[in-house]
C-alpha positions as CSV (number, residue, x, y, z in Angstrom):
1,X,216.8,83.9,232.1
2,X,213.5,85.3,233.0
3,X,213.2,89.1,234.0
4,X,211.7,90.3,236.5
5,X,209.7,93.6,236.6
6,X,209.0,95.3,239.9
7,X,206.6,98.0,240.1
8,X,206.6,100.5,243.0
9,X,203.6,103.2,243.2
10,X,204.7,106.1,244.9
11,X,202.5,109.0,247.0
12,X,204.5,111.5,248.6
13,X,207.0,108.8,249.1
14,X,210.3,110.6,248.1
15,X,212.6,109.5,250.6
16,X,211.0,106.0,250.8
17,X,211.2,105.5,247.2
18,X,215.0,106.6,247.1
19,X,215.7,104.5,249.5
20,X,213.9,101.4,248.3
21,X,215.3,101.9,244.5
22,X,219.0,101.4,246.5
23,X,218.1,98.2,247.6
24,X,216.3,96.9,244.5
25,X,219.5,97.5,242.7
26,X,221.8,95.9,245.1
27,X,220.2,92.8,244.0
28,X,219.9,93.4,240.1
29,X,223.3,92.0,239.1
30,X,221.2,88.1,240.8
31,X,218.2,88.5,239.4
32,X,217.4,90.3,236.1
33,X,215.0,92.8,236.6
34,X,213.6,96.1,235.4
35,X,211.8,98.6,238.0
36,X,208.8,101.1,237.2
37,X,207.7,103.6,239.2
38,X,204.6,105.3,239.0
39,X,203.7,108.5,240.7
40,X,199.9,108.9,242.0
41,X,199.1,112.4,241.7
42,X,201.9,112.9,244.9
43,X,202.2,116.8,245.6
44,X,206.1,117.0,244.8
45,X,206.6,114.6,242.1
46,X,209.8,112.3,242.0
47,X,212.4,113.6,240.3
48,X,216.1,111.9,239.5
């Protein structure tokens, strides 16, 4: 099965990106995927 890999860049987005990592992983157990985020420069970095 092919796996997909889903990149989210993230700017001051710390509620958005907790949010939207809740829904990528409903979805994970149908389609194989991995998730990378990358922080531009934001002013409070994402933290677990």
């Amino acid at each position: 099965m092919t796996l997909v890999s889903i990149i989210l860049v993230n700017y001051n987005g710390k509620k958005i990106i907790k949010d939207c990592l809740q829904s990528l992983r409903q979805f994970n157990h149908i389609i194989p995927s991995e998730i990378i985020v990358v922080d531009n420069a934001s002013m409070m970095a994402v933290q677990n």
